[in-house]
MMTF fields as JSON, N, C-alpha, C and O atoms, coordinates in Angstrom:
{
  "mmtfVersion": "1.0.0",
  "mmtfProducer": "UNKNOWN",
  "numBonds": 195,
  "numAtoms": 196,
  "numGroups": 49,
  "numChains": 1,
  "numModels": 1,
  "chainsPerModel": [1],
  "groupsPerChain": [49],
  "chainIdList": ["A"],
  "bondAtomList": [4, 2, 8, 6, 12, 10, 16, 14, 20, 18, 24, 22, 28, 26, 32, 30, 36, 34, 40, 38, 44, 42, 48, 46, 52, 50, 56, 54, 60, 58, 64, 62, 68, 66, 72, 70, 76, 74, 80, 78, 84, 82, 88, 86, 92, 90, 96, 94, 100, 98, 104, 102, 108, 106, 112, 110, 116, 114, 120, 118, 124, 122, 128, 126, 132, 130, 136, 134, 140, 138, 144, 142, 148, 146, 152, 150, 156, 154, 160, 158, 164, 162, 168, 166, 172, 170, 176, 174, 180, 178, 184, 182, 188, 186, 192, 190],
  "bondOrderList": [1, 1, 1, 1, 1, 1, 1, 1, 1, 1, 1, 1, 1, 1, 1, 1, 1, 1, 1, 1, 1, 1, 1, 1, 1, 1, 1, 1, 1, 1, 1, 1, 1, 1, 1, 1, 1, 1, 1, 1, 1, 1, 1, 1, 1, 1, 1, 1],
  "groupList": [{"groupName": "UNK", "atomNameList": ["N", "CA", "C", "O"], "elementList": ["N", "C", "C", "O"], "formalChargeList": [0, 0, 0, 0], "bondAtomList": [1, 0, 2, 1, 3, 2], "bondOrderList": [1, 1, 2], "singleLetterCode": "X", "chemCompType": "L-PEPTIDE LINKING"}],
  "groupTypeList": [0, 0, 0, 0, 0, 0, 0, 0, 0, 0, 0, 0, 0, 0, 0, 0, 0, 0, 0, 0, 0, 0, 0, 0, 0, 0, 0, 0, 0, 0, 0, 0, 0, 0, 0, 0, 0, 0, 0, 0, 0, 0, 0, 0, 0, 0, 0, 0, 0],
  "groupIdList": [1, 2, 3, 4, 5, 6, 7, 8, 9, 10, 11, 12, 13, 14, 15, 16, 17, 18, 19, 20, 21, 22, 23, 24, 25, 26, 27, 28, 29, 30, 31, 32, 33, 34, 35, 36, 37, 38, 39, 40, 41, 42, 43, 44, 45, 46, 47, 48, 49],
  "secStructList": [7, 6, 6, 2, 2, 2, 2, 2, 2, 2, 1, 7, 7, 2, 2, 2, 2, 6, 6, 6, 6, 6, 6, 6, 1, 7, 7, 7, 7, 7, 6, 6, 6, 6, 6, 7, 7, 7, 7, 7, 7, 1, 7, 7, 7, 7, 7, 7, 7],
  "xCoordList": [9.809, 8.859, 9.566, 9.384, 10.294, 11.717, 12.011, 11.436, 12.674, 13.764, 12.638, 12.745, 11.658, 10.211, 10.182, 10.463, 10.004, 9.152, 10.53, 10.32, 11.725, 12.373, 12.591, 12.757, 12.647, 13.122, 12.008, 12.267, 10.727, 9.775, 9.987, 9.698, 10.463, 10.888, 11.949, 12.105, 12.468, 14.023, 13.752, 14.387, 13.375, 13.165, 12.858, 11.832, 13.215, 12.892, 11.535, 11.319, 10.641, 9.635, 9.386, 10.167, 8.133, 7.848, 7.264, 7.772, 6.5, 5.732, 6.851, 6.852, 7.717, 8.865, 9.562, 9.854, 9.702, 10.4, 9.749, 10.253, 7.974, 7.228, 6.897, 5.933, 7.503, 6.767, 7.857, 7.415, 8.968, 9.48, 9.306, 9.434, 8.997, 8.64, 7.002, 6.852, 6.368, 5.312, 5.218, 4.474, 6.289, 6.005, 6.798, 6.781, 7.475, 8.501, 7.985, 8.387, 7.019, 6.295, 5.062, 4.181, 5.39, 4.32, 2.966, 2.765, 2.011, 0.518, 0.226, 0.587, -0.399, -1.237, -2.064, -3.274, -1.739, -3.034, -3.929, -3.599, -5.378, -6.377, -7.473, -8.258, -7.54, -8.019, -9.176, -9.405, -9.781, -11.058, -11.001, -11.96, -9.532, -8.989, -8.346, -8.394, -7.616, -6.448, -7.837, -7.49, -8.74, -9.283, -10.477, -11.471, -10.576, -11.618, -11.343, -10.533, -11.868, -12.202, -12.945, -14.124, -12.347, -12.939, -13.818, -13.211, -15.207, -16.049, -15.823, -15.381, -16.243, -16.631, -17.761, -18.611, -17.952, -19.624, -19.996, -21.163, -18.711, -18.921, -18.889, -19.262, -18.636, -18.396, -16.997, -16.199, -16.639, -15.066, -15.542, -16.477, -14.206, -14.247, -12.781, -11.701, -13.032, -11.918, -11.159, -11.514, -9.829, -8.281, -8.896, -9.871, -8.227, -8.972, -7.766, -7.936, -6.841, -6.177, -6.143, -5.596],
  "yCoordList": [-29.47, -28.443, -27.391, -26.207, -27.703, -27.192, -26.275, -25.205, -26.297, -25.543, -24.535, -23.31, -25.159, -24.123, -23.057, -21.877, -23.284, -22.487, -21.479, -20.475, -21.909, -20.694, -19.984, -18.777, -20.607, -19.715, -18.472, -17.378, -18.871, -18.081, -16.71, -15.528, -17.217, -15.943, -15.14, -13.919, -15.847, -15.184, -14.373, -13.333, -14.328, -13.943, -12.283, -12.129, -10.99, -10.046, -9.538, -9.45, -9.212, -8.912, -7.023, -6.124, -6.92, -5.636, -4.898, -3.843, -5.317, -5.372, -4.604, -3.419, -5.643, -5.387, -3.761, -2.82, -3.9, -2.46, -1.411, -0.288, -1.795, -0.424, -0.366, 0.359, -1.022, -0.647, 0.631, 1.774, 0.411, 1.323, 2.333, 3.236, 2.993, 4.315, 4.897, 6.108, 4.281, 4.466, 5.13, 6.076, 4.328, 5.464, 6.673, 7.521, 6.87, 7.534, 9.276, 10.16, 9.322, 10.666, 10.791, 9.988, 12.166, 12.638, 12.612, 12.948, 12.124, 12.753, 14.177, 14.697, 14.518, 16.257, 16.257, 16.366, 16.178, 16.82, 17.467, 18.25, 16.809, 17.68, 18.921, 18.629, 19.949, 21.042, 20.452, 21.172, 19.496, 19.561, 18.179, 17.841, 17.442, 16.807, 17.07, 16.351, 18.279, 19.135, 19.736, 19.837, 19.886, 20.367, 19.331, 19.878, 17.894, 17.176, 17.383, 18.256, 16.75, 16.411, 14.912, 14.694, 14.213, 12.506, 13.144, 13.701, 12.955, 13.397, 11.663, 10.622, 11.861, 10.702, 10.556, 11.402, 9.246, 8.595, 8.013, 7.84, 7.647, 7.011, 5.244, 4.447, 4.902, 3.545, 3.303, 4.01, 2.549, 1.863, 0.239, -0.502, 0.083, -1.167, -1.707, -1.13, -3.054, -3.83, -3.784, -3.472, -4.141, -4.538, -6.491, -6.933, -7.02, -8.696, -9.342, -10.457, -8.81, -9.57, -10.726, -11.328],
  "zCoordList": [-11.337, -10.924, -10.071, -10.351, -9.135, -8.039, -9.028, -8.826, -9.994, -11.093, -11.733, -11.682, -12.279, -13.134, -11.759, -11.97, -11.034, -9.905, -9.246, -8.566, -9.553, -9.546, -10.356, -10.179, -11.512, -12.791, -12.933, -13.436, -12.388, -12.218, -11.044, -11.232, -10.066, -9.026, -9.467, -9.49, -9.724, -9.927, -11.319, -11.145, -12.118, -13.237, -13.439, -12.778, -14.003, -13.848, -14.441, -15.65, -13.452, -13.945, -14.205, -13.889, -14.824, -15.148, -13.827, -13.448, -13.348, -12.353, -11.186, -10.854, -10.736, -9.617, -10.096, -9.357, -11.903, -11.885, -11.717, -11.689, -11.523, -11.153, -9.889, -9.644, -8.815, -7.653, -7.295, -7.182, -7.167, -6.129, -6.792, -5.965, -8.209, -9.218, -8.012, -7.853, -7.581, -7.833, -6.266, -6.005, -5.066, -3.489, -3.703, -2.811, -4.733, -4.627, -4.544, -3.787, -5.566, -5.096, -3.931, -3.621, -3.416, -2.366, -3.089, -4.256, -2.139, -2.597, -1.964, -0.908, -2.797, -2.5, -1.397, -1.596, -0.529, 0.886, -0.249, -1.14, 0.101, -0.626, -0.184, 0.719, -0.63, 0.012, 1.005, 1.976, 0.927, 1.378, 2.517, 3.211, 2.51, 3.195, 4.331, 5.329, 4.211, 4.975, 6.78, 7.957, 6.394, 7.771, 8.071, 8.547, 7.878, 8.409, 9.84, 10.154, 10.648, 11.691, 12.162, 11.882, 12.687, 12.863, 14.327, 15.242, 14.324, 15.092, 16.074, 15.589, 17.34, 18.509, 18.497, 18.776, 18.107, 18.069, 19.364, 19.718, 20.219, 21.462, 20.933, 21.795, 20.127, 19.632, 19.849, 19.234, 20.508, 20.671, 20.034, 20.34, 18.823, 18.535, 19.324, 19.196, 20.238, 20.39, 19.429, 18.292, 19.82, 18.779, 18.793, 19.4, 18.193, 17.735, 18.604, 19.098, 18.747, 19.868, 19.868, 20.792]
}
């Protein structure tokens, strides 16, 4: 099972050759994105610490 379960990692997948393709371009700031504003509701959530 030891030997199956590497042959499985180690193995080249399709998947692995598309991640690094995929940060490689910028996204478009979107016109209607570019001037929000995050308004204050007066709600503070704790960090979970």
């Amino acid at each position: 099972v030891t030997i199956a379960c590497d042959a499985v990692l180690s193995s080249k997948s399709p998947y692995r050759k598309q991640d690094p393709d995929t940060w490689e371009n910028e996204l478009p700031v979107s016109k209607y994105a570019n001037n929000l504003t995050q308004l204050d509701n007066g709600v503070r959530i704790p960090p979970r610490c």
